[in-house]
N, C-alpha and C positions, 0 to 999 in steps of 0.2 A: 264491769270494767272492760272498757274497750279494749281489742289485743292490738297491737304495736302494728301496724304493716312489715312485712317483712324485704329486704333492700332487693331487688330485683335488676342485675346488671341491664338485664336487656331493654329497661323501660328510662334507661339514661341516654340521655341523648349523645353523639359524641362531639367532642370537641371540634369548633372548626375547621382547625389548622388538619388534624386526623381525619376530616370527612376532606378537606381540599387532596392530601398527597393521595386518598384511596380515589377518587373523581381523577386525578391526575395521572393515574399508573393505569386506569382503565383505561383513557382517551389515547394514554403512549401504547398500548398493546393494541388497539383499533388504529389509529392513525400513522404509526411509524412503518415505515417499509422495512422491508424483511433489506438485513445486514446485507452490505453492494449494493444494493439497487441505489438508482437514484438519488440524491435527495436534493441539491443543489445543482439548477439548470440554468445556464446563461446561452442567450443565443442570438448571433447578431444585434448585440447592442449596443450601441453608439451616444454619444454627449461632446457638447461642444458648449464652451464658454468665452463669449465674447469671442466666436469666429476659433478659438485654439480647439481643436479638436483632442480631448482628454483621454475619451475612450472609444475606439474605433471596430466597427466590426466585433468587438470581445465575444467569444463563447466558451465557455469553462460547463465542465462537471464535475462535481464530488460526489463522492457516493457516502452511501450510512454507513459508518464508521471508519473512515476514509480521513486519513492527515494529509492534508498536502500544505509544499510552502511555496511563497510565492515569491520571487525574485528578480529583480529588474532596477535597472538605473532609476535613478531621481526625475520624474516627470514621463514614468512608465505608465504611468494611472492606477497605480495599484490602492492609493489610497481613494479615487476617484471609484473607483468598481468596487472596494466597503463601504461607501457612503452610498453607492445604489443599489446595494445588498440590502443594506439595513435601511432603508427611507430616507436617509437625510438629502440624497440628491435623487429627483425624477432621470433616469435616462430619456432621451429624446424617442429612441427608437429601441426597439429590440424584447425580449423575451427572460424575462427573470422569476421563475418559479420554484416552490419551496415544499418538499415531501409532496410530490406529484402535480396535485391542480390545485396551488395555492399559487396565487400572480401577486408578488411582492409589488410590482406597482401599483397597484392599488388599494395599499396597507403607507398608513405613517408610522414611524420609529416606534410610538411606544406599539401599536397594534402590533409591528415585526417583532420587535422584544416578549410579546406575550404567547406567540408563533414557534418561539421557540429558536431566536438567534443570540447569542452574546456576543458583546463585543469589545473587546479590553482594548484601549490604547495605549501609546507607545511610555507614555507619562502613570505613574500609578495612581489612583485616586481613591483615598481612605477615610475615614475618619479618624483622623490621629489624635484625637483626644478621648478616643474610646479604645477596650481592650481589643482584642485579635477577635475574641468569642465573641462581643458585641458586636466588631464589623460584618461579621457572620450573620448574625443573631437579625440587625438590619437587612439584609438583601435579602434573606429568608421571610420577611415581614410579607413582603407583597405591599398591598396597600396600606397598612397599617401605621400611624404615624410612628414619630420616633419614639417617642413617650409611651405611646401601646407597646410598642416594637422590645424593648428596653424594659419594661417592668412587665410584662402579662404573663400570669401563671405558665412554667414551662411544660410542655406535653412530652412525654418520655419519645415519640415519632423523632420530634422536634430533636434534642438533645443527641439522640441516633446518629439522625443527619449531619449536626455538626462536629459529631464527634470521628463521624467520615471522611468530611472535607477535611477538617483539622492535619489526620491520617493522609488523607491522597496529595496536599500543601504542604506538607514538613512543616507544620506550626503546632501540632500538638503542645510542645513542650513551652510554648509560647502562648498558649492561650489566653493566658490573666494578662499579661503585657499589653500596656498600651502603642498599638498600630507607633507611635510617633519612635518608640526605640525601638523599630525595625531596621534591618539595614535595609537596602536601595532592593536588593534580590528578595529578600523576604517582601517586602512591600509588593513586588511587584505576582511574589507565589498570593500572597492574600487577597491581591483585587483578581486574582484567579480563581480563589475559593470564592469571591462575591458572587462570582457570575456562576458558577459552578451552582452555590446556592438559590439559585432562580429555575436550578434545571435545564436549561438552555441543549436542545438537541443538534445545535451547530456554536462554536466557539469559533468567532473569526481574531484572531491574536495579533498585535501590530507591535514587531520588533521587539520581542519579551526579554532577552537579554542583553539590552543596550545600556552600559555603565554595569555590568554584571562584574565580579570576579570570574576567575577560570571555574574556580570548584562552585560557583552559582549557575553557570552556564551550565557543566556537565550534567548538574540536579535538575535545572529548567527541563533538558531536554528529555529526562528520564520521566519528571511528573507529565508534561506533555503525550510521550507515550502512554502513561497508565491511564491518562484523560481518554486517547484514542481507543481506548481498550470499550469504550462503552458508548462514545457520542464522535462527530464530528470535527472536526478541526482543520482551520485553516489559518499559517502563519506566515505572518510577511515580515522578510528579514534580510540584511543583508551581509551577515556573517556568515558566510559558508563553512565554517568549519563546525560550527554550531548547524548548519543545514544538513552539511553530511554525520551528525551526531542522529539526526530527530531519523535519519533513513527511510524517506518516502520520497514518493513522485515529484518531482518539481516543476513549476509550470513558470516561465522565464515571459513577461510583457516585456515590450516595447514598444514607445508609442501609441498607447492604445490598446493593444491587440497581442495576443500570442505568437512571441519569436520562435520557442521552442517546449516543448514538454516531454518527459521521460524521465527515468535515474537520473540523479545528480551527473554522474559521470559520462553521459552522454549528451546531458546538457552542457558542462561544462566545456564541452570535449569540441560541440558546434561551432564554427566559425566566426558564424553570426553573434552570436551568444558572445565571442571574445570579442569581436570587434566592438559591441555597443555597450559590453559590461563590464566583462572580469578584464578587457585589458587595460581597463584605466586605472 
């Protein structure tokens, strides 16, 4: 009588999703730059549409683990200089680099996204006929359709992770709930945890508390910070009261280009800065 083989953990292969996050935390310990340094370079770069000049001369730096918000009248380019962050718009001219010698011009949106940018706009975008855990359980997929995404054996890695997000989004208690009986401010912490769930070593944020209540706002700005606690982040907003809540650097466009940057209250403080911003 033949003897039974006996189960041998080590000749099990491991799951995909647990061979992708261990391949994933190697490449972020090799390729991330050590906390301050660098990570987002702009320099001298310019766009122009249809003769308007959008973005002029811009040069910005953030560094790795670095928040800053960005603030500026309507038609400052600020949405024009996320779109050439993230590939949706080529600049004409200029210098846009990403964790040292990565040249974002020469990446499109989804290549930038896998690079390691997010990008939440100002509008939430969820799947409200799915739970909180699933809209999760989705961005985490990667390529996986929705149907894989949604029913595939769950990996305990897997579960960890969203039981993180859930945690760092204030949705824990919201989990089984389907995304549609969110309010406006939870909806917009969940399409936070999406991108969150993709890993993403830069979060560029557009206007995160717009239609917020008060005590939405005060919790936006607090998850924000605990975001900054481990990745990048940049927020474009034009509620300053909520700006001086988040407590970082603020970089003030105009036209194109940098009017001012420093603390809030030295921005706010500049002439220039009143004359083309806060004093309207």
């Amino acid at each position: 009588m033949m003897q039974e083989p006996s189960f041998d953990p080590a000749r099990v292969s491991p799951h995909p999703y647990a061979t992708q996050m261990a391949e994933r935390r190697e490449r972020e310990a090799k390729l991330r730059p050590p906390r301050g340094e660098t990570l987002l370079y702009l320099n001298g770069v310019n766009k122009a549409f249809d003769g308007f000049k959008a973005i002029n001369d811009l040069s910005l730096v953030v560094a790795r683990g670095e928040m800053r918000a960005i603030i500026g009248p309507n038609g400052a380019g600020k949405t024009t200089m996320m779109d050439i962050i993230t590939g949706k718009t080529r600049p004409d001219t200029g210098d846009v680099y990403f964790a040292g010698n990565t040249d974002l011009t020469k990446h499109d949106e989804a290549e930038i996204a896998s690079l390691g940018i997010g990008r939440k706009f100002q509008k939430p975008t969820v799947f409200e006929g799915h739970t909180v855990e699933d809209n999760l359980r989705l961005a985490l997929s990667g390529s996986r359709s929705i149907f894989a995404a949604l029913f595939h054996k769950r990996m305990d890695a897997e579960d960890e992770r969203i039981e993180e997000i859930l945690r760092t989004v204030r949705l824990l208690d919201k989990r089984a709930r389907p995304a549609a009986d969110l309010s406006h401010g939870q909806k917009q912490w969940l399409e936070i945890g999406m991108l969150l769930a993709q890993d993403p070593e830069l979060l560029l944020v557009d206007e995160p508390v717009a239609g917020m209540t008060d005590a939405e706002t005060e919790e936006t700005a607090k998850l924000l910070r605990d975001i900054a606690q481990t990745r990048s982040v940049v927020v474009v907003e034009h509620d300053m009261h909520f700006v001086r809540m988040l407590g970082v650097k603020v970089t003030c466009l105009h036209e194109g280009h940098v009017l001012a940057e420093g603390p809030l209250d030295a921005v706010s403080a500049d002439p220039r800065v009143i004359e083309v911003y806060l004093g309207r």
